[in-house]
N, C-alpha and C positions, 0 to 999 in steps of 0.2 A: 907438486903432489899429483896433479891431475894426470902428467907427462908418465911418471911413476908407473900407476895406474893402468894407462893403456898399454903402458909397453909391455909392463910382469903381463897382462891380459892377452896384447899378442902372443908373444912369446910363448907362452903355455899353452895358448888353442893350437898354435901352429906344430910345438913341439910335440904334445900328446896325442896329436891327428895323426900325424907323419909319423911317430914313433912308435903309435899303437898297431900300422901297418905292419912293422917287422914281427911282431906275434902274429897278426891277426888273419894275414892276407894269406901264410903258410898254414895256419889252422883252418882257414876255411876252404881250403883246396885240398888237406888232407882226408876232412869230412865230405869232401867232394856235393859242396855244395856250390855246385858250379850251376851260370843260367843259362837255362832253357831258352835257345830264339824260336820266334814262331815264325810257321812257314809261311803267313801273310809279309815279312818284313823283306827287306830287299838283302836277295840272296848271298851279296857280299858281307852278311853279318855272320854266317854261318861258322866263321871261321873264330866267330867269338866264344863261338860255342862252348862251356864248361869253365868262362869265364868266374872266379869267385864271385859271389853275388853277396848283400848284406853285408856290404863297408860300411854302408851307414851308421853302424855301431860307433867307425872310428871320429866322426864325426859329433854324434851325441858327447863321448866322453869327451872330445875336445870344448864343446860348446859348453857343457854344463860344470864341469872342471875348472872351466879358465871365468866363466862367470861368476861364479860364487867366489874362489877366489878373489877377482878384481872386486867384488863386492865387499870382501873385508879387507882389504889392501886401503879403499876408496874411505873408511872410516877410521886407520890409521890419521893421529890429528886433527879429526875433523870436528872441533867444536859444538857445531850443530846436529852432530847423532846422526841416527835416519831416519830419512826423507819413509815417512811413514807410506804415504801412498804409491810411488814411485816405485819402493821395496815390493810391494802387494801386486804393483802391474811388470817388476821383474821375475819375481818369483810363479807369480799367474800362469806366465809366459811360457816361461819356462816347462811347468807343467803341463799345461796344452801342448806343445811340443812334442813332447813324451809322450804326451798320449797319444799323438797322430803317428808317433815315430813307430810304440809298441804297437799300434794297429797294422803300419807296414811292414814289422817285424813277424806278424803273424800271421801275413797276406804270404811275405816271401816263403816263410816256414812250407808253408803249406804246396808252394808253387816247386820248391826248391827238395824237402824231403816227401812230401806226400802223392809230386809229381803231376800233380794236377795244374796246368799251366797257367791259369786263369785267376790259381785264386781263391778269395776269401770274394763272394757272391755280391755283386751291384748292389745288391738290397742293404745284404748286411754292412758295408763297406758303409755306406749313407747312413744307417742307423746310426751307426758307432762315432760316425764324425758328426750328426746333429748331436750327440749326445754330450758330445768334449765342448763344444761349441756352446752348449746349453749353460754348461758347469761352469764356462772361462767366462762367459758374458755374466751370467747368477752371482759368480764369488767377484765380479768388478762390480756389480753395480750394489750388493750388500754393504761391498766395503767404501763406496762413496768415489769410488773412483772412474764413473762414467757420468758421462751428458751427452741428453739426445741433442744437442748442438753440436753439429757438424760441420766442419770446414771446405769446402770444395776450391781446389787450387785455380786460384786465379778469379772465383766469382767471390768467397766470402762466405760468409756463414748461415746453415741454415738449418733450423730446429724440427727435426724429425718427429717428435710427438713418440706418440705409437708406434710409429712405422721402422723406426729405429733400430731396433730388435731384430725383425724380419727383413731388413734390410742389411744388416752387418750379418746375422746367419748367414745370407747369400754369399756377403763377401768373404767371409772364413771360410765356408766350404768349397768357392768359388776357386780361393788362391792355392789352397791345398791340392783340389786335383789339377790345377793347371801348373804346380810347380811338378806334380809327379808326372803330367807330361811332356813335360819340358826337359825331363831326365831319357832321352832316347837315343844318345850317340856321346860318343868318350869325351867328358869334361864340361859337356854344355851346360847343364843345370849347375854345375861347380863353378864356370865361370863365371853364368851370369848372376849366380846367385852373390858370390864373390866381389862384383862390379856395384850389384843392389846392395850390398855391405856396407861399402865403401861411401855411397853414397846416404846411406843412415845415419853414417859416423858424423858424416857433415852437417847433416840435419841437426841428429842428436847435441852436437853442440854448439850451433844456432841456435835452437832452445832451452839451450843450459841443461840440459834430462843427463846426468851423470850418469844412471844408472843403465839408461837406454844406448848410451854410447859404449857403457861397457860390454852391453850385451851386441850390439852392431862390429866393434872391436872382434869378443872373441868368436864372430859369423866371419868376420872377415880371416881371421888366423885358420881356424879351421878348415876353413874351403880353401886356403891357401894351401895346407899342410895334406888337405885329401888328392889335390891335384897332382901333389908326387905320386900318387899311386894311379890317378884316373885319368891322365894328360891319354891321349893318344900316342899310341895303342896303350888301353886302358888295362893294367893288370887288376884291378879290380873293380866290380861296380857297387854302387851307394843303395842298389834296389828299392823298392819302397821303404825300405827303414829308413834311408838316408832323404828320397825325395819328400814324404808325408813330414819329417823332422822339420828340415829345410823350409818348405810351406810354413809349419806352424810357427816356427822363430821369426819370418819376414812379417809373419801378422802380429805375432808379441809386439816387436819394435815400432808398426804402426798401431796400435794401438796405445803402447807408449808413450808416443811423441804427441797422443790426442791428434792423430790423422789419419785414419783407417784408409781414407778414400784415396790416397798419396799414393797408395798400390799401383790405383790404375797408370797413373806415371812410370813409377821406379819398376813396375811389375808388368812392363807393357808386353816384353817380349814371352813373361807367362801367359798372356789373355792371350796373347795372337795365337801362341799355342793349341790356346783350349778351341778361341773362336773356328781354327781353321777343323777343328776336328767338327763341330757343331756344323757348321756349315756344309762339311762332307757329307756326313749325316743325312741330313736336311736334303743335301741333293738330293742324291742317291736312292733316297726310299720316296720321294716323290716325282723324282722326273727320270729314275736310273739310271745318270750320267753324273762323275766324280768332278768336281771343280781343279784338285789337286789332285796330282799323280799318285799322291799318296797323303794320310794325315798322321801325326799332325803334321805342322805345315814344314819343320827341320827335315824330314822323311822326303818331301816334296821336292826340297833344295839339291836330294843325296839324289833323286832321281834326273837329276838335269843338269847332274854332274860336277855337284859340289863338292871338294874333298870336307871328310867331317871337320878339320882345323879352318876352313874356310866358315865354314855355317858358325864355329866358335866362335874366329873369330868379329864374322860381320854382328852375331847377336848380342854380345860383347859389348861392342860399337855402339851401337842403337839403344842399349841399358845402359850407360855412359853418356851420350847425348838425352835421353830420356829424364836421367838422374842430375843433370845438371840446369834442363830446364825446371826439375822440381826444385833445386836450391834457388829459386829466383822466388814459387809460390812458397816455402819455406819461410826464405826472408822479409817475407812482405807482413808477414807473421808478428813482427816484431813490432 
């Protein structure tokens, strides 16, 4: 039954990803909602220029489609009902998600018809993701499905108290914007979001989390099914609809599996992301001199003469080896 399961679940994210493309990629090129490169970016993007932006939709509908689904497929003969709390941190999940996806959905809106290339404003951007964040952490712990007992891979477990709260805030807002920077050349956030999939699915069922596997499943169908459209050269891009979504499902699934902190493993190549842009930063406005040729640090790669299927596929790599030393702190779980 389980086999069942995951496969109607692939199947479905991969199909309605990839499927929703042949509507979607021609409707958003007719509304000429093509993206805006900025003149800071390295000048061979130019030619991406009126690329369709806001795939990301094709994404959502595969994710959310193919999980509910696999949700009622998974209680087809299942004796024991459902997994009451399991159901509450699928469903949670999911809706955070959603709500990080419609915040990039209203970032791109704005970037893409109202022509202002920047955006929905730093301030407000942070407002609205402390506030999903607020909601998804509030409806887990009413509903008895959190403890500030934390795991950290490879040392063991260690009770947060207080600090709990203010420390997982970081980490959701944390993975959110470092997965939307990680979306900045044709495929990268797809693949490795793809690879971080892959490696949930293993987790997920390592610790038996049915639920969590099927939602890691249909991350992995999806990103599969968006890469027919996003592979280089990319005919369409995921925009913040697609990256802010993407973020919010990698953190559903650890928080899930009761591992939040696993990110910084399976999610290394999002942090180096964020870190290299921080770090720019930080040079820059203190000593006026750039560490990296450019940030984030994929940018860096393209200027020292990476082709973008190279930076794919070395990041790929490294969220693959990353995800395979977590299945060691994973299994020790057990």
């Amino acid at each position: 039954m389980q086999t069942l399961v995951i496969t109607v679940t692939a199947i479905v994210a991969f199909a309605l990803t990839a499927g929703s493309g042949i509507i979607l990629v021609p409707f958003l090129r007719k509304l000429k909602y093509g993206q805006t490169i900025k003149e800071i970016g390295p000048t061979w993007h130019k030619k991406k220029q009126g690329t369709p932006t806001m795939g990301g939709i094709m994404i959502i509908i595969g994710v959310i489609c193919a999980s509910i689904l696999g949700f009622f497929v998974s209680l087809i003969g299942n004796k024991n009902g459902v997994d009451g709390y399991s159901a509450v941190k699928l469903f949670c999940g999911i809706a955070m998600a959603l709500g990080y996806g419609l915040m990039g959905y209203v970032d791109d809106y704005i970037k893409v018809v109202k022509k202002r290339n920047l955006g929905l404003k730093a301030s407000q951007k942070l407002i609205i993701q402390v506030i999903i964040a607020i909601l998804y952490l509030g409806v887990l712990t009413f509903s008895g499905c959190i403890s500030t007992i934390v795991t950290i891979p490879f040392l063991g477990q260690l009770d947060f108290g207080f600090f709990y709260y203010p420390a997982m805030l970081f980490i959701i807002i944390g993975t959110v914007n470092a997965v939307n920077l990680t979306d900045g050349i044709d495929g990268l956030a797809t693949s490795v979001t793809f690879i971080a999939s892959l490696g949930f699915m293993i987790f997920a069922s390592t610790l038996n989390q049915t639920y969590m596997n099927i939602l890691s499943v249909a991350l992995a169908g999806a990103c599969l099914g968006f890469l027919v459209w996003n592979i280089y050269p990319a005919k369409v891009f995921m925009g913040d609809t697609g990256s802010m979504f993407l973020g919010g499902v990698v953190l559903a699934i650890a928080f899930g599996i009761d591992n939040p902190i696993i990110l910084v493993l399976v999610g290394f190549i999002y942090f180096i992301e964020a870190l290299s842009v921080i770090i720019q930063v930080i040079s820059f406005k203190t000593t006026g001199k750039r560490v990296f040729k450019m940030s984030p640090i994929h940018h860096h790669f393209e200027m020292c003469g990476w082709s973008e299927m190279k930076i794919v596929g070395v990041f790929s790599f490294v969220t693959g080896v990353m995800c395979l030393i977590s299945s060691f702190a994973i299994a020790m779980l057990r």
